[in-house]
C-alpha positions in Angstrom: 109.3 -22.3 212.8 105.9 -20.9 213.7 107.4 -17.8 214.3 109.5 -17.4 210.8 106.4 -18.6 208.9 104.4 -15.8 210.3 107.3 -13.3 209.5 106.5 -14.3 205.7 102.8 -14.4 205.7 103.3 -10.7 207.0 105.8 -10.1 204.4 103.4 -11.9 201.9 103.2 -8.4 199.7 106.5 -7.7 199.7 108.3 -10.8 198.6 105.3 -11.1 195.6 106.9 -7.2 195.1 110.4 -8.7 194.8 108.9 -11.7 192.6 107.7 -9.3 190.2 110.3 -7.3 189.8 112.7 -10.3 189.5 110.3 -11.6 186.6 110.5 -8.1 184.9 114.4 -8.0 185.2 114.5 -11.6 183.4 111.4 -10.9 180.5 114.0 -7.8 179.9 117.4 -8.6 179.9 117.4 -9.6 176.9 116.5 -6.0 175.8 119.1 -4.2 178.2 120.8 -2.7 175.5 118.2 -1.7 173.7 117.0 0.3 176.6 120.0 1.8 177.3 120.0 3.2 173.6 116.3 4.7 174.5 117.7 6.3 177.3 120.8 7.9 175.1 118.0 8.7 172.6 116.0 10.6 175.2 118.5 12.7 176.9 120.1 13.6 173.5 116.4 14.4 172.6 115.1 16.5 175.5 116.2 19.8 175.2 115.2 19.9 171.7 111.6 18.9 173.2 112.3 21.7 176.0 112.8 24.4 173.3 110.3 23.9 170.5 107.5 23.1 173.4 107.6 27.1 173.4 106.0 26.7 169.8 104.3 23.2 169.9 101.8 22.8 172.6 100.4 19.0 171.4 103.0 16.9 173.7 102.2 14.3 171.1 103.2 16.2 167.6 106.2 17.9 169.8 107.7 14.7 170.8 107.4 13.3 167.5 108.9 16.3 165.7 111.8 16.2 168.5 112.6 12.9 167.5 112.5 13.4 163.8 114.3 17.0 163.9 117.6 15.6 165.9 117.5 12.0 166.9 117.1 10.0 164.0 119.1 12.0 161.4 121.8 12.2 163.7 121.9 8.5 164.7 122.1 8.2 160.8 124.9 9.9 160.3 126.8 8.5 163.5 126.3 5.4 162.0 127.3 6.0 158.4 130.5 7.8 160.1 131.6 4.7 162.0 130.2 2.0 159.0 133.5 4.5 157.1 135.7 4.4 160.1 135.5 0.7 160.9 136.3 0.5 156.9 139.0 2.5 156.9 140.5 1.0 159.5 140.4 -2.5 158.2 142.5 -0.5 155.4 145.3 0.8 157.4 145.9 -2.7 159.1 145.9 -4.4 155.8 147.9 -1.7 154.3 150.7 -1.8 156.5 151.0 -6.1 156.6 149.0 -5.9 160.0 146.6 -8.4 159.0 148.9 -11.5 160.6 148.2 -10.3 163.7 144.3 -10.9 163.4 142.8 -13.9 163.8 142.4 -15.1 159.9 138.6 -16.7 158.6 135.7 -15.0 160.1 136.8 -11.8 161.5 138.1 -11.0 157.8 134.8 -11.9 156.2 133.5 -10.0 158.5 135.3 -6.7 157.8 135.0 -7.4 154.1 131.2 -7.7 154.5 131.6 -3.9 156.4 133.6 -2.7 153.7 131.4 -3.7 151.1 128.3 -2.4 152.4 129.8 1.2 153.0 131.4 0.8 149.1 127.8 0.5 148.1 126.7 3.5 150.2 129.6 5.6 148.9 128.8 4.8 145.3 125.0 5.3 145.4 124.6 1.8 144.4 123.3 0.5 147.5 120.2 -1.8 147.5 118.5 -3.5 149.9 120.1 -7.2 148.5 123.5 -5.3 150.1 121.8 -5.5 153.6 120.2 -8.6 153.6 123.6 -10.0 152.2 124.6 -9.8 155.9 122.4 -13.0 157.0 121.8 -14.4 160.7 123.7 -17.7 159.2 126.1 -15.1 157.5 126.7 -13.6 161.0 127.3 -16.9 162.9 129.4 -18.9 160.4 131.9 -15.7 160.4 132.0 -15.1 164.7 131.8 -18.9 165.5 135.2 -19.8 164.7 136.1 -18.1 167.6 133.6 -19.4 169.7 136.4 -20.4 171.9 138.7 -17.5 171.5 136.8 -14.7 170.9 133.1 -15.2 172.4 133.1 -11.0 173.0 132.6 -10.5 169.4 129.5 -13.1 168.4 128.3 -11.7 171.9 128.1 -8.2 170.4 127.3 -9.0 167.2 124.5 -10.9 168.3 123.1 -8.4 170.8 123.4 -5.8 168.3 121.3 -7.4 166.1 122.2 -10.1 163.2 119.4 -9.9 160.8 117.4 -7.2 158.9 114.2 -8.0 161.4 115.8 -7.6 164.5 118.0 -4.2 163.8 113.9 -3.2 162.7 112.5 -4.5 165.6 115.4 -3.1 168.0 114.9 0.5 166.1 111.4 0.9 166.8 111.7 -0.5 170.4 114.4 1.9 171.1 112.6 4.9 169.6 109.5 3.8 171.2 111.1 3.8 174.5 112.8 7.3 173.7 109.2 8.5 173.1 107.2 7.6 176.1 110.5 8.5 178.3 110.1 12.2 176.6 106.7 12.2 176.9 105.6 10.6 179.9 108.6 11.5 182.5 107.3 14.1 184.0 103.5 12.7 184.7 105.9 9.4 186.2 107.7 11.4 188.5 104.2 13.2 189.8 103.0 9.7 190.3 105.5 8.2 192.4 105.5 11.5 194.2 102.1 10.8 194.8 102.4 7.2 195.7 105.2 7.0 198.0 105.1 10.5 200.0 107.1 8.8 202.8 110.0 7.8 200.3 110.0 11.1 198.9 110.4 13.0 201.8 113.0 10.9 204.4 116.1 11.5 205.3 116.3 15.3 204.3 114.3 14.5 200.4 117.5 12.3 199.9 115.8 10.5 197.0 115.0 13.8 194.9 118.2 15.1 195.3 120.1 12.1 194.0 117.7 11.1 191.2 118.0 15.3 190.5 121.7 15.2 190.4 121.7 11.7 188.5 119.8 13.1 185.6 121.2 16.4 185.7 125.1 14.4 185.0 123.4 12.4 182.6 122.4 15.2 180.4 125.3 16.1 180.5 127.3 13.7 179.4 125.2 12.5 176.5 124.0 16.0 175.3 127.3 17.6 176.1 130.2 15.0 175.9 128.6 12.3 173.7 126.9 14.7 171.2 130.1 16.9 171.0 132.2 13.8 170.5 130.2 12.8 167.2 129.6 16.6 166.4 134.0 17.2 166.6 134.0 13.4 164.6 131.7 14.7 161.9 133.3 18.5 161.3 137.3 16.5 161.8 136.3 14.0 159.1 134.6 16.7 156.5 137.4 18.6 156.6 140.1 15.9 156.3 138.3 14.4 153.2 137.7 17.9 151.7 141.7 18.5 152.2 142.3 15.3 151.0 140.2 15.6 147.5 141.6 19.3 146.8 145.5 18.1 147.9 147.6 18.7 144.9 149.4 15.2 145.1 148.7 12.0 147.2 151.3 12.4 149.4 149.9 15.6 151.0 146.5 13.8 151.7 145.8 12.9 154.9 145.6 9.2 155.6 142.0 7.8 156.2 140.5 11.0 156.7 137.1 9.5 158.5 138.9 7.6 161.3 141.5 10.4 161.8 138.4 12.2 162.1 136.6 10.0 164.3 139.9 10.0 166.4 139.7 13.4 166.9 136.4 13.2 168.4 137.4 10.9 170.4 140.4 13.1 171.9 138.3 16.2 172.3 137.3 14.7 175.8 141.1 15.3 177.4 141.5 18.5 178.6 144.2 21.2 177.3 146.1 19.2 174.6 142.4 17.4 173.5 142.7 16.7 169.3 146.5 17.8 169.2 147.5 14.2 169.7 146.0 13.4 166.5 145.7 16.7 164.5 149.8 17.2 165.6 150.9 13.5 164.4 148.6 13.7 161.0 150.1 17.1 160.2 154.0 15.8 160.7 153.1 12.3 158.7 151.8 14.8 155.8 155.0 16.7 156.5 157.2 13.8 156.2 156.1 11.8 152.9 155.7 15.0 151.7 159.2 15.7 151.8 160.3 12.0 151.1 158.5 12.4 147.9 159.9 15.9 147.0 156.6 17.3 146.9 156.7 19.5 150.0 158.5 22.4 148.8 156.7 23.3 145.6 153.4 22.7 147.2 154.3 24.5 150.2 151.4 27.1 150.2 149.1 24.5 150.1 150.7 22.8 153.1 150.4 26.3 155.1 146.7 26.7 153.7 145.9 23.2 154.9 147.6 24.0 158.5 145.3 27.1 158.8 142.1 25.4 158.1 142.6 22.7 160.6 143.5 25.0 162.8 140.2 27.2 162.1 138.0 24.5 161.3 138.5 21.3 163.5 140.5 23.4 166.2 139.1 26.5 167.2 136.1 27.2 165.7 134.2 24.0 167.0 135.9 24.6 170.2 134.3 28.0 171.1 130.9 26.5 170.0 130.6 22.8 171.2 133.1 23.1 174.0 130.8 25.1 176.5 128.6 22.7 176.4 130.5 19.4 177.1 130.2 20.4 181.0 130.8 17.3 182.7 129.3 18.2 185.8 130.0 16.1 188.9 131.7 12.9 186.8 135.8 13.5 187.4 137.1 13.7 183.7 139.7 10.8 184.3 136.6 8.1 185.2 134.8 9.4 182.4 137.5 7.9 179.8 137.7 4.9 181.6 133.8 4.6 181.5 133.8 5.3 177.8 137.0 2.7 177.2 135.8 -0.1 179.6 132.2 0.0 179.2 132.2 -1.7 175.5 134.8 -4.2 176.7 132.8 -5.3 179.7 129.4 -4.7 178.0 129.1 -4.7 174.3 128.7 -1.5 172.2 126.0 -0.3 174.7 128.8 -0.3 177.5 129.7 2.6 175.8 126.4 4.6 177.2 126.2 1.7 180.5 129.5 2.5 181.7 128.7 6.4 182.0 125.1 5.5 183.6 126.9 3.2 186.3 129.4 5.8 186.4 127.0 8.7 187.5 125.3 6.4 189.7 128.2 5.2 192.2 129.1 9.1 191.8 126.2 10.6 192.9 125.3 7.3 195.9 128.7 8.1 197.3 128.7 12.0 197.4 125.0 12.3 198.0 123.7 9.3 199.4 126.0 7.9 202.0 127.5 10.7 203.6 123.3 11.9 204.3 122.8 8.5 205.3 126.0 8.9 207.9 125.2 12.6 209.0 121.9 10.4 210.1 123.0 7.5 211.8 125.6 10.2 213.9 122.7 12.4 214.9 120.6 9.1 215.5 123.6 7.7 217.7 124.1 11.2 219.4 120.5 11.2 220.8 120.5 8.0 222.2 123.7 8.8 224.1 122.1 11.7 225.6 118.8 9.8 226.7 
């Protein structure tokens, strides 16, 4: 007894260590994904910083301007793209008698409040009565009725934020996080350089190397795949609603031209055939009503003009200037999708970003860490032997 209470007074420093990291963890969970957003924001962020710090020497003013130039207009728009997604969406179920196989009350009221809200951005009418419309009680009284069924969904809409204040107060958190990651990373990573020498430099520098190869798959995937996902989303969905306004007669529009677009972006991640599964069934659904209607024919040069530009426009062109840069470094493509499908499932709408961070993580422990970690017990064991 004497023996293990001496082991702890020893230890005294490090299990205070471990106390205060534990507390940390707790005070923050609540916050998780609001950090995780940070992090998207500062990777999608940094090599704008990296490029206009040739002009702007003030790490202050060239943070700020980093933020303002790329982040925040384009989290706008991602979010303005998906508010018209989710919307049209909610259209095509109920369109085509789907609704049945919802669950009826809530989840409906809840769509209707979406729809609503993006009929008032559409129009120019919006106000800020059309936001605070969506109350906390609002919230709850439309996800508890399936408390018991569906607890995912008050879960994310609770996490995601429920009133005005908190979607505020999560904004500025999560662009105040983005900000001192930009502009404090590198004066971090001299400090604990400075501080732990030891941990810097054993086994071979294994902790640089895998924190250097972490970060290097993370920008990546959120400059290059994420970024190029919304950026083929955004060019798909202009293009489809321009076809659709300038189509000669409502059966050669394209349905729901934002989620078709949104779709796209979404299929640009699978290699060789990438937005054909949705560009190739959109085209031969136009086709087909098309003909059922008897409009095909006598608009056919329209139909051939409307091939070409989504060819030109959502196929090719964006291809030869976002593709190079959706490198997806040492992440296998097929874990990637499965990261970006389960991660929201398991952990809310930030899964989508959490699933890719745990992703590269595991990636990087197991064909970095562990097999320098192995070479070192072998040569370890070997010398023993020969002693």
């Amino acid at each position: 007894m004497a023996g293990l209470i001496s082991k702890v007074f020893r230890a005294k420093w490090l299990l205070l260590g471990i106390v205060l990291i534990l507390l940390l963890i707790w005070i923050l969970r609540p916050f998780l994904d609001v950090f995780i957003y940070g992090i998207f924001v500062y990777y999608i962020t940094r090599p704008i910083k990296r490029w206009l710090g040739r002009y702007i020497k003030n790490e202050g003013l060239l943070v700020s301007v980093s933020m303002l130039l790329l982040a925040l207009p384009l989290i706008i728009l991602i979010t303005y793209t998906l508010l018209i997604g989710v919307s049209q969406l909610m259209a095509v179920i109920y369109s085509h008698g789907l609704a049945s196989a919802l669950p009826s009350g809530p989840l409906a009221n809840l769509t209707q409040s979406f729809s609503g809200l993006e009929s008032s951005l559409s129009s120019g009418n919006f106000t800020a009565q059309n936001l605070t419309d969506i109350t906390h009680e609002d919230w709850y009284v439309m996800v508890s009725g399936y408390s018991g069924n569906l607890p995912l969904i008050q879960s994310i809409v609770i996490a995601t934020g429920s009133t005005v204040a908190d979607i505020i107060f999560k904004l500025f958190i999560i662009f105040l996080v983005a900000f001192y990651m930009l502009k404090e990373d590198a004066h971090l990573q001299r400090w604990f350089s400075d501080n732990y020498p030891g941990i810097m430099a054993e086994h071979n520098r294994l902790l640089p190397r895998y924190c250097k190869a972490v970060d290097a798959d993370l920008q990546k995937i959120f400059f290059g795949n994420l970024l190029s996902i919304a950026f083929f989303a955004i060019i798909a969905a202009v293009v489809f609603e321009g076809l659709s306004i300038l189509a000669p007669d409502t059966s050669l529009q394209i349905p729901s031209p934002i989620l078709m677009g949104i779709l796209c972006g979404a299929s640009a991640l699978i290699p060789l055939i990438g937005m054909w599964l949705v560009v190739g069934p959109v085209l031969l659904y136009v086709a087909g009503t098309s003909l059922i209607a008897g409009t095909l024919f006598p608009n056919i040069g329209y139909f051939i003009i409307m091939v070409i530009v989504i060819f030109l426009f959502v196929q090719t062109i964006p291809a030869f200037v976002i593709q190079p840069i959706m490198a997806r470094g040492q992440v296998h493509t097929g874990l990637l999708m499965f990261a970006y499908i389960l991660g929201p499932l398991v952990f809310g709408i930030s899964g989508l970003f959490l699933g890719a961070i745990v992703l590269v993580l595991v990636t990087h422990y197991f064909g970095i860490v562990m097999p320098e970690i192995v070479r070192g017990g072998h040569e370890n064991h070997d010398i023993h032997f020969g002693l």
